[in-house]
N, C-alpha and C positions, 0 to 999 in steps of 0.2 A: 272610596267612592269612585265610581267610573265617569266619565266624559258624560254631559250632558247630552242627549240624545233630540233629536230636534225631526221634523218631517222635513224630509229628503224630496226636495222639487224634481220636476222633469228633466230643466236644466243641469240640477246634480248629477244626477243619474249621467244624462249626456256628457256633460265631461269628467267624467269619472272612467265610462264607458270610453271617448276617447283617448284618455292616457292609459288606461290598459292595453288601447292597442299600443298604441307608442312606445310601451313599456316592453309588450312582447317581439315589436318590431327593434328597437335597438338590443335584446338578447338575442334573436336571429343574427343581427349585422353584427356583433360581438361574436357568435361563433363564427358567420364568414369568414371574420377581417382573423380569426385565431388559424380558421383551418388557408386561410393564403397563406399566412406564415409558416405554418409549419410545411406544409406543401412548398413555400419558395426553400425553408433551409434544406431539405431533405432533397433538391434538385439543385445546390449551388447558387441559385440565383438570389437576389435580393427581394424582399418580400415587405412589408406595409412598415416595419419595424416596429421594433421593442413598445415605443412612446405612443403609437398607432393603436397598438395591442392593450398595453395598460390602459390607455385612456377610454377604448370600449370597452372594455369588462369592467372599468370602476363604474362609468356611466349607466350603463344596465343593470347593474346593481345597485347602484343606489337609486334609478328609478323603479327597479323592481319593491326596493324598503319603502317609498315612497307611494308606491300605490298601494299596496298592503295596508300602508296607515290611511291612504285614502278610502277604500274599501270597509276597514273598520271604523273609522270613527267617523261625524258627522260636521257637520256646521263649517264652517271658517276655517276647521283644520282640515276638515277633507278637501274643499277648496283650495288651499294654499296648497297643500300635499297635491293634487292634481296640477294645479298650475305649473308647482316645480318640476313637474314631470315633462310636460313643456316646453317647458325652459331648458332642461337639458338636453333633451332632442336636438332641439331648433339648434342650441351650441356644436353640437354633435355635427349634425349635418353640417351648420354650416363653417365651422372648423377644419372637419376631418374630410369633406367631401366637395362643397363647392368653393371653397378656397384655397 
């Protein structure tokens, strides 16, 4: 049996809508912060490093799994699945970028 299916409010839609952007916005800045690096090794210079790099492509990733499940399923688990999307952002940013 599949996941209860429920009517999808406005509000869902809108933040659902939102973490997809967010979603496609941290795979953008995961390739940035990939092609700095590779661009700093291949000129010598130091570049965003290793931990820099892993830590955006895991986060885009798993907010990319996360909106997917948001997307498919409905109720409280698309919810939470959006919110996590989020949430990781927000870490993102404010980890790797204004701190």
């Amino acid at each position: 049996m599949g996941a209860a299916r429920t009517v999808t409010t406005g509000s869902g839609r809108a933040l659902r809508a939102l973490s997809g952007v967010l979603a496609g916005g941290l795979v953008a800045l995961a390739v940035v912060v990939c092609t700095a690096q590779w661009l700093a090794g291949a000129s010598g210079r130091p570049g965003p490093g290793t931990a820099t790099v892993v830590g955006h492509v895991v986060a885009a990733l798993a907010t990319v799994a996360l909106q997917l499940a948001a997307d498919r399923l409905r109720g409280q688990v698309s919810v939470l699945a959006s919110g996590s999307v989020l949430v990781i952002t927000a870490g993102v940013l404010w980890f790797g970028w204004y701190s």
